[in-house]
C-alpha positions in Angstrom: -7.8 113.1 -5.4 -7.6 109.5 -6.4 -10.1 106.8 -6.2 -8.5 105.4 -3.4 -8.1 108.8 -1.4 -11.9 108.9 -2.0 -12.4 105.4 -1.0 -10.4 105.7 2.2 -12.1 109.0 3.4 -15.5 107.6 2.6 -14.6 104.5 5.1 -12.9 107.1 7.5 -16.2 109.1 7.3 -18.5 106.3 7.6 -16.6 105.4 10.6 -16.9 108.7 12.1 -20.4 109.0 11.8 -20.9 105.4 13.6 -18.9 107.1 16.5 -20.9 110.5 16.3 -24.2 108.3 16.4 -22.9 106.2 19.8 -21.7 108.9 21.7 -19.5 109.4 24.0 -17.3 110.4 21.0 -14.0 109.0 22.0 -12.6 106.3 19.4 -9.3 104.9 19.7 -7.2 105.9 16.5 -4.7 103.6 16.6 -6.8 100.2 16.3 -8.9 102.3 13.8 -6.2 102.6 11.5 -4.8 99.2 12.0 -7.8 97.8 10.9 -8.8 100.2 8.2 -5.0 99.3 6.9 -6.0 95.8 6.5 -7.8 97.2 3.8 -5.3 99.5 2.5 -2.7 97.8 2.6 0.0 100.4 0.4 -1.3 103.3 2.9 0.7 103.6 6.4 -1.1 103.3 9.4 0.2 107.1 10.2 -1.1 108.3 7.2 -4.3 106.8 7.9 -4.2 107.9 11.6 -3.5 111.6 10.9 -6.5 111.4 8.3 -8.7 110.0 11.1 -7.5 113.0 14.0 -8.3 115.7 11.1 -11.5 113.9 10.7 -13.1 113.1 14.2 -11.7 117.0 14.8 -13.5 118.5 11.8 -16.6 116.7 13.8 -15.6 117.6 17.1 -15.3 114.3 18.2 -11.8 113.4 20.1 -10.0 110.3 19.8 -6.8 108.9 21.5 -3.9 106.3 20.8 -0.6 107.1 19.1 
């Protein structure tokens, strides 16, 4: 894993346990990623979505937008 995988699941994560901590846990995905792509720029915003879903699942949190 690269220092930028690491750096982009630590923000996913963080992110995650903001939603966990205000449920309900329903986060829309796609405006997550859009603005998490602002910051990684050379990642594509489906990359970064499918890394969010396998997140907020591993957490048991859902979260919409495609």
């Amino acid at each position: 894993m690269t220092d930028d995988d690491r750096r982009l699941m630590i923000e996913i994560k963080a992110q995650a346990r903001i939603a966990y901590e205000s449920r309900p846990k329903v986060t829309n995905a796609s405006i997550m990623a859009a603005a998490l792509g602002k910051d990684f720029p050379h990642r594509s915003a489906d990359e970064i979505h499918q890394k969010i879903k396998s997140v907020w699942r591993v957490r048991g949190m859902l979260c919409f937008g495609e």
